[in-house]
Wavefront OBJ file of the C-alpha trace (Angstrom):
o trace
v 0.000 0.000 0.000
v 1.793 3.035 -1.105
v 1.965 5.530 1.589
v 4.037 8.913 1.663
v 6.082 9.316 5.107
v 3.580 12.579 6.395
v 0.462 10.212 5.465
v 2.221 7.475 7.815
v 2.895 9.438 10.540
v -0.733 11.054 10.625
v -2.072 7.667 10.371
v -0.065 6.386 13.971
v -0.166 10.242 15.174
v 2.860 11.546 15.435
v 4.844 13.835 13.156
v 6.658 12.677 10.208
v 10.256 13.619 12.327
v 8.951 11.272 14.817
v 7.510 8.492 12.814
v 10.949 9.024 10.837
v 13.110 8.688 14.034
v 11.257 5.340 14.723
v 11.671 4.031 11.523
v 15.199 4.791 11.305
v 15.350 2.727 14.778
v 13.792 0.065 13.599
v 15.992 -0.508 10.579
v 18.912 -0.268 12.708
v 17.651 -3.319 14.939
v 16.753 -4.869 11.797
v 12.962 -5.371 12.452
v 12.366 -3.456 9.061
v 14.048 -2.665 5.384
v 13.383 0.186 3.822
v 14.044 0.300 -0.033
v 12.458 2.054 -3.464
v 9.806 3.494 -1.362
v 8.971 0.185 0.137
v 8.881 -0.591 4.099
v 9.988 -4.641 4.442
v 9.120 -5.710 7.767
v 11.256 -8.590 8.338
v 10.507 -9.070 12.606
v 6.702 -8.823 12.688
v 6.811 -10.046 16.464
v 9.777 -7.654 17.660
v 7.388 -4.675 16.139
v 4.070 -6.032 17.920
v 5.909 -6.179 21.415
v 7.380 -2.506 20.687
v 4.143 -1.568 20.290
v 2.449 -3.521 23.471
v 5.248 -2.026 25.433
l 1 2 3 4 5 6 7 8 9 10 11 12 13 14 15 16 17 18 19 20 21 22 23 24 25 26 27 28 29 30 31 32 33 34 35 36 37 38 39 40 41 42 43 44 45 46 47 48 49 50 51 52 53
């Protein structure tokens, strides 16, 4: 579903700085890929205990 970054952020909200900062977080702890666009969520649990936390 293509989504731009401010659309995302509105959708969860929080700014598109803070949804960015998250995102950027989770790629680092490799939960998520981000390429052409495209968010690849490759740890579907780690990101549903992030969010019960």
């Amino acid at each position: 579903m293509p989504l731009t970054q401010t659309h995302l952020a509105s959708l969860i909200g929080a700014t598109r700085e803070s949804a960015n900062k998250s995102l950027r977080a989770f790629r680092q702890k490799g939960w998520i890929q981000m390429r052409q666009g495209q968010i690849l969520i490759l740890d579907p649990d780690a990101l549903r205990a992030q969010v019960s936390a």
